[in-house]
Every structure is written in structure tokens, then in C-alpha cells.
ZAKEMI-146128 format. One record per residue: residue number from 1; chain; z negated, y, x negated of N, C-alpha, C in turn; residue in one letter. Coordinates in Angstrom, 1 decimal. Atoms other than C-alpha are relative to their C-alpha. Layout:
% residues N
+-----+-------+--------+--------+--------+--------+--------+--------+--------+--------+--------+-----+
:   n : chain :    npz :    npy :    npx :   capz :   capy :   capx :    cpz :    cpy :    cpx : res :
+-----+-------+--------+--------+--------+--------+--------+--------+--------+--------+--------+-----+
: NUM :     A :      Z :      Y :      X :      Z :      Y :      X :      Z :      Y :      X :   A :
...
+-----+-------+--------+--------+--------+--------+--------+--------+--------+--------+--------+-----+
***
This chain:
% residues 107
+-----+-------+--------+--------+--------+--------+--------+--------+--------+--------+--------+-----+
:   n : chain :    npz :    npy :    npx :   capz :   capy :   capx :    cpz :    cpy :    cpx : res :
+-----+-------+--------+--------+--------+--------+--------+--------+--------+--------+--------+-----+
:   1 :     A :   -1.3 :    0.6 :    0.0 :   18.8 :    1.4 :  -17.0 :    0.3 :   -0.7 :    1.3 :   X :
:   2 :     A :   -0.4 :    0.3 :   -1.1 :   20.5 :    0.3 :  -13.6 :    0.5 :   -1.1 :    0.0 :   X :
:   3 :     A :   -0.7 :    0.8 :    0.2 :   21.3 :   -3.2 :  -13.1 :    1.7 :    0.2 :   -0.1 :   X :
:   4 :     A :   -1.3 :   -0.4 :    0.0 :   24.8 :   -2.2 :  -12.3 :    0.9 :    0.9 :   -0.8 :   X :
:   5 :     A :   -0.4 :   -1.0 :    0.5 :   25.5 :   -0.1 :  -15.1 :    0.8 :   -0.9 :   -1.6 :   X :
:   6 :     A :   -0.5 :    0.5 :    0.7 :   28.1 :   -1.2 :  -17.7 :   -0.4 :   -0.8 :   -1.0 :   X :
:   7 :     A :    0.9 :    0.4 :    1.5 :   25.6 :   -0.9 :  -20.7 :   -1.2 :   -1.4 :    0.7 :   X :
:   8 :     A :    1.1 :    1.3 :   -1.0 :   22.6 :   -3.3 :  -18.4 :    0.9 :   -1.2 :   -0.1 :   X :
:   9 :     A :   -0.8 :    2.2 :   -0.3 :   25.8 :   -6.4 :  -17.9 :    0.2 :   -0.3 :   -1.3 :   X :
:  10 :     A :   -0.8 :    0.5 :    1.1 :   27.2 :   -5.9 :  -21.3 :   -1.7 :   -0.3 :   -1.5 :   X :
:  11 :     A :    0.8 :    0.5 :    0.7 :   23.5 :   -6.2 :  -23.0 :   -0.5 :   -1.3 :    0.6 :   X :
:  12 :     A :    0.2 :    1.6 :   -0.6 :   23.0 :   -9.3 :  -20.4 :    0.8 :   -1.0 :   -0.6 :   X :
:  13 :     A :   -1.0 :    0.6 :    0.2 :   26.1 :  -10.3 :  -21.4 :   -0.1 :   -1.0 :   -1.4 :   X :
:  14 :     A :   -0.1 :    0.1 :    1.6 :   25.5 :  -10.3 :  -25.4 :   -1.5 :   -1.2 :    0.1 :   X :
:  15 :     A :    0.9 :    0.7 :    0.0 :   21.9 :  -12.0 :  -24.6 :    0.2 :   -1.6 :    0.0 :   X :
:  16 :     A :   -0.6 :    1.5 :   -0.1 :   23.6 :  -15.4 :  -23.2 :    0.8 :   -0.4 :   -0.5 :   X :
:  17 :     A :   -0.5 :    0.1 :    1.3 :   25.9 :  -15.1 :  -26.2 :   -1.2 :   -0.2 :   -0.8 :   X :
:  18 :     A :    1.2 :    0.2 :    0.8 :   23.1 :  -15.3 :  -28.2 :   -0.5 :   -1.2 :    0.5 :   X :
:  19 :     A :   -0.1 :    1.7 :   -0.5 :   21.5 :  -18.2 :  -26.5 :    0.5 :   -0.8 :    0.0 :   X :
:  20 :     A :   -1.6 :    0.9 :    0.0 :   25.1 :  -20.0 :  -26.2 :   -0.1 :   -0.3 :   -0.8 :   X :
:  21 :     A :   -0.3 :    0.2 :    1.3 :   25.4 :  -19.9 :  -29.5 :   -1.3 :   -0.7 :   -0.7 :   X :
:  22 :     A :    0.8 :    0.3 :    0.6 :   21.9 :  -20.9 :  -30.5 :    0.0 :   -1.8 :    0.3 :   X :
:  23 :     A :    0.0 :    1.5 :   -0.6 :   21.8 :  -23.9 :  -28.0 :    1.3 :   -0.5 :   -0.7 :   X :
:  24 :     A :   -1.0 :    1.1 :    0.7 :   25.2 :  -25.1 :  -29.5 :    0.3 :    0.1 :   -1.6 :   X :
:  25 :     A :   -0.3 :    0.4 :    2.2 :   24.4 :  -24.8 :  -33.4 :    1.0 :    1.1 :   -0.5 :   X :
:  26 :     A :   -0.7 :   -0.8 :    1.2 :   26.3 :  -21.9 :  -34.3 :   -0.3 :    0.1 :   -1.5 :   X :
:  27 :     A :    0.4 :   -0.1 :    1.4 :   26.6 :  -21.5 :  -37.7 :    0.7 :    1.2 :   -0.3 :   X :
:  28 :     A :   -0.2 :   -1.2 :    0.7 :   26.8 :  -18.0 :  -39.8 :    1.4 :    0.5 :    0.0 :   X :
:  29 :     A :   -0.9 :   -0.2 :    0.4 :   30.4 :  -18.5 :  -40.0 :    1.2 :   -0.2 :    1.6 :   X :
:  30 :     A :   -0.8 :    0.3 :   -1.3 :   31.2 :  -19.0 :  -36.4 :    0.3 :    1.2 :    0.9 :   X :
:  31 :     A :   -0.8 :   -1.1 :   -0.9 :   32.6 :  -16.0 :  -34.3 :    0.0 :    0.0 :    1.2 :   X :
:  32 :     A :   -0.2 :    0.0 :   -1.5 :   32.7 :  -15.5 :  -30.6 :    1.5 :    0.9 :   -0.3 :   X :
:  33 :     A :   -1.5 :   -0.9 :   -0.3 :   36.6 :  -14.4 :  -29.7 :   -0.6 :    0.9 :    1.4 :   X :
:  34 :     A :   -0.3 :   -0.5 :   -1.9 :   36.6 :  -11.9 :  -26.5 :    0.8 :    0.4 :    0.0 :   X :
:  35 :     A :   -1.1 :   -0.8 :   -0.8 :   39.0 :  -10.9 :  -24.3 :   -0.2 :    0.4 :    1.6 :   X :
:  36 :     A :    0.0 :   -0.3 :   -1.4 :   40.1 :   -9.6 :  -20.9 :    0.9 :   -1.1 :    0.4 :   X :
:  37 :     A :   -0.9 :    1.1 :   -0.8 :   42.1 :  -12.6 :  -18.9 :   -0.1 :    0.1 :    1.3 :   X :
:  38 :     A :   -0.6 :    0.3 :   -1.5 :   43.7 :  -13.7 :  -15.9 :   -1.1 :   -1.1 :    0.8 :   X :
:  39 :     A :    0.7 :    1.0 :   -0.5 :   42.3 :  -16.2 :  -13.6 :    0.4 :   -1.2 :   -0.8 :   X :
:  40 :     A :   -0.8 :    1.1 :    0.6 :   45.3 :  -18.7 :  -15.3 :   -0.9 :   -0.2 :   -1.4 :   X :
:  41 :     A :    0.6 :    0.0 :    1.4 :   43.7 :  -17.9 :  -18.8 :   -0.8 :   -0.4 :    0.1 :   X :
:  42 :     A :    1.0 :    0.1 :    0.2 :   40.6 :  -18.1 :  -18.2 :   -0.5 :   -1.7 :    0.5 :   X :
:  43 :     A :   -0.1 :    1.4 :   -0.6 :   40.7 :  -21.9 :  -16.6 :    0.7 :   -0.4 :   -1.8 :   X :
:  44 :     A :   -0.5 :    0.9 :    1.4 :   43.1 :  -22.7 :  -19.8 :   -0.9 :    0.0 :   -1.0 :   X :
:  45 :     A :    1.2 :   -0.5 :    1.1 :   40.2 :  -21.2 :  -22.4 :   -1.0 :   -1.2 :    0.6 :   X :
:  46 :     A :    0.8 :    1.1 :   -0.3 :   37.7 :  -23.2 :  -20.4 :    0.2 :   -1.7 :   -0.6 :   X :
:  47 :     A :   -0.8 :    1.3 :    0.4 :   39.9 :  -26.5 :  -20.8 :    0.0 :    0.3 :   -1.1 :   X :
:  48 :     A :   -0.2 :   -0.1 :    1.2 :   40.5 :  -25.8 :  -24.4 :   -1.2 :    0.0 :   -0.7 :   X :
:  49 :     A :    1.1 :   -0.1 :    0.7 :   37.1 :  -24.5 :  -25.7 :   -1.6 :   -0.3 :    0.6 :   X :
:  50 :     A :    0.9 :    0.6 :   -0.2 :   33.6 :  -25.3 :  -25.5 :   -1.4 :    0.4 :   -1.0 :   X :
:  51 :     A :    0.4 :   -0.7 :   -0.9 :   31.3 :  -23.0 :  -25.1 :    0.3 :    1.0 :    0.3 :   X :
:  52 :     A :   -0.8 :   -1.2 :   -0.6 :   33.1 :  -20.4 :  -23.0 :   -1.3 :    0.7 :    0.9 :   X :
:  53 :     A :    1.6 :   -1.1 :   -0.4 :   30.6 :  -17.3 :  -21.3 :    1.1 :    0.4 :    1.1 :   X :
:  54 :     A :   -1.5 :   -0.8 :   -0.7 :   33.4 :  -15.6 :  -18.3 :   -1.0 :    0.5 :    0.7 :   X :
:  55 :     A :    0.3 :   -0.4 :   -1.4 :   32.2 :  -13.1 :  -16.3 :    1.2 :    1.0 :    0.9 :   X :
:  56 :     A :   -0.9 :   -1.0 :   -0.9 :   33.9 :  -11.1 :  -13.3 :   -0.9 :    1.0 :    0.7 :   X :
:  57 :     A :    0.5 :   -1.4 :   -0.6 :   33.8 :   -7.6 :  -12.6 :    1.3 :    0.6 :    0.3 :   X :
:  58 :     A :   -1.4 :   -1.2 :    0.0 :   36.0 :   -4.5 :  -11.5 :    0.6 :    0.5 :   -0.7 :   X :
:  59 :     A :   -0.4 :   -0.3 :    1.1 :   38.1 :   -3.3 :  -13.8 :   -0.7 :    1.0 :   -0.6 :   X :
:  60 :     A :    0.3 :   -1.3 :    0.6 :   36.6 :    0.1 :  -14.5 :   -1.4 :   -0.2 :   -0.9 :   X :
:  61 :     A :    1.5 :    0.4 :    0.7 :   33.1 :   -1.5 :  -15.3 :    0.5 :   -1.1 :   -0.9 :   X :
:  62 :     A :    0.1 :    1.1 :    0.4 :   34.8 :   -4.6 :  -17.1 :    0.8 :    0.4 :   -0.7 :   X :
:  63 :     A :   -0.6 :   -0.8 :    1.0 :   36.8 :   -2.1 :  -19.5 :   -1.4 :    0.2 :   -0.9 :   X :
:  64 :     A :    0.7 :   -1.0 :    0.4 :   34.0 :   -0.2 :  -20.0 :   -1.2 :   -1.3 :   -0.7 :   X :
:  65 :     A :    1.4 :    1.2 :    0.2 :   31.5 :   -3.6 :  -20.5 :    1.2 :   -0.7 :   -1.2 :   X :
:  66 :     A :   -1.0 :    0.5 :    1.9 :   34.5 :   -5.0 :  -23.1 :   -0.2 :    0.6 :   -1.1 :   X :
:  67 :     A :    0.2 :   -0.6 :    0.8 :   34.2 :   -2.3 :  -25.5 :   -2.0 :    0.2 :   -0.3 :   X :
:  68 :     A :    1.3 :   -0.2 :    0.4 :   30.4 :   -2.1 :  -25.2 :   -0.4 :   -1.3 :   -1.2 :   X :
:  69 :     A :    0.1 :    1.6 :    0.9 :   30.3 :   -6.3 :  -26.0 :    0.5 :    0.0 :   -1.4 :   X :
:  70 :     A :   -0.7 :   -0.1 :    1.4 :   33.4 :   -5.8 :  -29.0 :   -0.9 :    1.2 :   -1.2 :   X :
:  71 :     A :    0.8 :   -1.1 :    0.2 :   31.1 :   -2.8 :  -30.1 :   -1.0 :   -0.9 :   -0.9 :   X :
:  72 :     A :    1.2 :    0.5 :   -0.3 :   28.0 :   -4.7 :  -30.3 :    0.1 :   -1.7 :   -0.8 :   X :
:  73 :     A :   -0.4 :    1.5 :    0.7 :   30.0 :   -8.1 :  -32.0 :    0.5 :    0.8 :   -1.2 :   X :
:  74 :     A :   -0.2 :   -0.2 :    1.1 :   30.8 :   -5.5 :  -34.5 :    1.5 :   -0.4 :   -0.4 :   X :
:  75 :     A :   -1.7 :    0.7 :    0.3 :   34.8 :   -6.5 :  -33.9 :    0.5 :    1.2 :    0.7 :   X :
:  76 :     A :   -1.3 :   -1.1 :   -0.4 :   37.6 :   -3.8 :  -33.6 :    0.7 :   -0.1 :    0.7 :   X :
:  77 :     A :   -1.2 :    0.2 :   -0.7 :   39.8 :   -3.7 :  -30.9 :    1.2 :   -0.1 :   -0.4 :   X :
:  78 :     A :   -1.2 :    0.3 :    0.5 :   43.5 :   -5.0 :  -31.4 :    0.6 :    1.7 :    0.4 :   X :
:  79 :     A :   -0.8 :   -1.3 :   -0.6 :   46.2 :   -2.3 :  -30.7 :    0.4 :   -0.1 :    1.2 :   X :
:  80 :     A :   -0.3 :    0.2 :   -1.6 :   47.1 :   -4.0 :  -27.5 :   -1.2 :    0.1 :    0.8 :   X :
:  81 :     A :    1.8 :   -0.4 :   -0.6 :   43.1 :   -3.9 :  -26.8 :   -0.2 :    1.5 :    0.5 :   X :
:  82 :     A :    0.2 :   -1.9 :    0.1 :   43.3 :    0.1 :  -27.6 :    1.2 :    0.2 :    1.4 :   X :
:  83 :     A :   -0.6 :   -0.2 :   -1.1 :   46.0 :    0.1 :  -24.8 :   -0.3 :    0.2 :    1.3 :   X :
:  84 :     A :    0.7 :    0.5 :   -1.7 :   44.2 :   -1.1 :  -22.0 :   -0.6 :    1.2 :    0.3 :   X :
:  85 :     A :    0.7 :   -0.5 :   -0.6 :   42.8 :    1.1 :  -19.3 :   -0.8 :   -1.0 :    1.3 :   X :
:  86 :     A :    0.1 :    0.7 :   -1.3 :   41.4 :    0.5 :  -15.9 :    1.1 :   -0.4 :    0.6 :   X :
:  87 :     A :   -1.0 :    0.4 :   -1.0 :   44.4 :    0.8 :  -14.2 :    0.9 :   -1.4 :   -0.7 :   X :
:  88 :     A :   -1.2 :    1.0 :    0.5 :   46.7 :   -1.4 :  -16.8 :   -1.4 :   -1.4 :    0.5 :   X :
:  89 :     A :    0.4 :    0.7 :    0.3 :   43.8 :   -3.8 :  -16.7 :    0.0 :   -0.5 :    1.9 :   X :
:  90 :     A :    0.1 :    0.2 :   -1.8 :   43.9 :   -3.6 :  -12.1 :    1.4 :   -0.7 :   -0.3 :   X :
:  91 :     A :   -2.1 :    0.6 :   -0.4 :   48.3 :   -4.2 :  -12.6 :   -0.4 :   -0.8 :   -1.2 :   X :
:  92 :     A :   -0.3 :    1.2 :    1.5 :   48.0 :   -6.9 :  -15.7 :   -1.3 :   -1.0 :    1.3 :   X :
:  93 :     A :    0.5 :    1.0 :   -0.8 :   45.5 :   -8.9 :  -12.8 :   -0.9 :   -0.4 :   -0.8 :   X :
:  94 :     A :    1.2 :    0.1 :    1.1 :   42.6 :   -8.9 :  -16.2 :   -0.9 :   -0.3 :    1.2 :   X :
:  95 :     A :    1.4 :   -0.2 :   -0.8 :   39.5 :   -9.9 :  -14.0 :   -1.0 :   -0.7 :   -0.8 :   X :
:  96 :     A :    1.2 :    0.2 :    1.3 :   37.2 :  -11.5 :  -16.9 :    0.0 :    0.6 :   -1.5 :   X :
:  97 :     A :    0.4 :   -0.2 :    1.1 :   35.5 :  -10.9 :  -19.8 :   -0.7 :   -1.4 :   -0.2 :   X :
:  98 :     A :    0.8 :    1.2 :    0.6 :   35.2 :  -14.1 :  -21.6 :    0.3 :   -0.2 :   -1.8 :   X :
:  99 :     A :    0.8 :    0.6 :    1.1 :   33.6 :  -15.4 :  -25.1 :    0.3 :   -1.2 :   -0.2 :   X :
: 100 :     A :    0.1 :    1.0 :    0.3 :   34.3 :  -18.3 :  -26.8 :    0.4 :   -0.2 :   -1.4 :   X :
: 101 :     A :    0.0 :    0.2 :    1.4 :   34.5 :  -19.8 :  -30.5 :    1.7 :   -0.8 :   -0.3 :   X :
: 102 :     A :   -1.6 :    0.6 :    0.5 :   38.3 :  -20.8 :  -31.9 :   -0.3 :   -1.6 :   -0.6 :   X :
: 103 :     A :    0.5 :    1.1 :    0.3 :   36.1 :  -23.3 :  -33.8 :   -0.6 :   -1.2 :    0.8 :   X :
: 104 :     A :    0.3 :    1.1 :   -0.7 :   34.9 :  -25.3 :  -31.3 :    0.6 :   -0.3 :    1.3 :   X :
: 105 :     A :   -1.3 :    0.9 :   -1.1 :   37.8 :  -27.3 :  -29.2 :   -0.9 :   -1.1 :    0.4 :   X :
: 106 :     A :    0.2 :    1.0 :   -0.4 :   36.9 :  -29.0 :  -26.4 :    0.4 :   -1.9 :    0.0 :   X :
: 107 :     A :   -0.3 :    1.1 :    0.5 :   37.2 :  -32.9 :  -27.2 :    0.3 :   -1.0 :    1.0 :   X :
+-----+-------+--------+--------+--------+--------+--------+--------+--------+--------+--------+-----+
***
């Protein structure tokens, strides 16, 4: 497996989810949200929640590394999720894939 290969970021990816979650007491009933965001979003999510994961990639690998992660969390893409390509995700300005729990607001 090639570091640079969607499946290699999006199992790194899910590992420091795992960790994250360990180090901050997840409990059974806690969830990681993901999405694709902006730079603006991804600053507001930060500010709001606590513990947020963001990484940045190119779209084509950071489509393809979303669906691996949602896959892999066992969560179904929305219908606006099923939308997304590379390209919508290059013109919508998406440059992360970030994780974070709805349950735990930063204080």
C-alpha cells in the first residue's frame, strides 16, 4: 500500500480517530460527524467543537478518502454527500475532511 494512496490516508486517518476518541473518553454512544468543508467551516467547527481531526488534500484523493472514512464509520452518505464529485468538490472550494463529535462543544 503506497503512502499516497487514498486507502493508506483514509486508514491513517480512521487510526487518529480512534486514538482521539480514546484519549478524550468517548463513550459507546458518541459518534464522529464527517464532512468535506471550506477553509471558513472548518475554523468555525474548530471554534465550536472539541476534538476536531481536519485533514487537507486534493479533491480527487479527498472524495475518494471521504467515502473510504464514511465506509469504514459504518455511516451512509447524505443525498447532498451522493452529489459530490471531484470537480463539484474543486468549484464548492471543499479542501478538508474533518471529524468531530456534535456532543462535545467547545467550553
Amino acid at each position: 500500500m503506497l503512502n499516497g494512496t487514498a486507502e493508506y490516508q483514509a486508514k491513517m486517518y480512521m487510526y487518529d480517530l480512534k486514538n482521539c476518541a480514546k484519549e478524550n473518553g468517548f463513550k459507546p454512544d458518541d459518534k464522529w460527524e464527517v464532512g468535506l468543508v471550506t477553509d471558513a467551516e472548518k475554523i468555525a467547527i474548530e471554534n465550536k467543537y472539541i476534538p476536531t481531526i481536519a485533514v487537507k488534500f486534493a479533491p480527487a484523493l479527498l472524495w475518494e478518502m471521504f467515502g473510504l472514512v464514511k465506509e469504514k464509520l459504518n455511516q451512509s452518505k447524505t443525498d447532498a454527500e451522493l452529489s459530490l464529485n471531484s470537480d463539484s468538490i474543486r468549484v464548492n472550494e471543499l479542501k478538508y475532511l474533518i471529524a468531530f463529535s456534535a456532543k462535545k462543544i467547545r467550553r
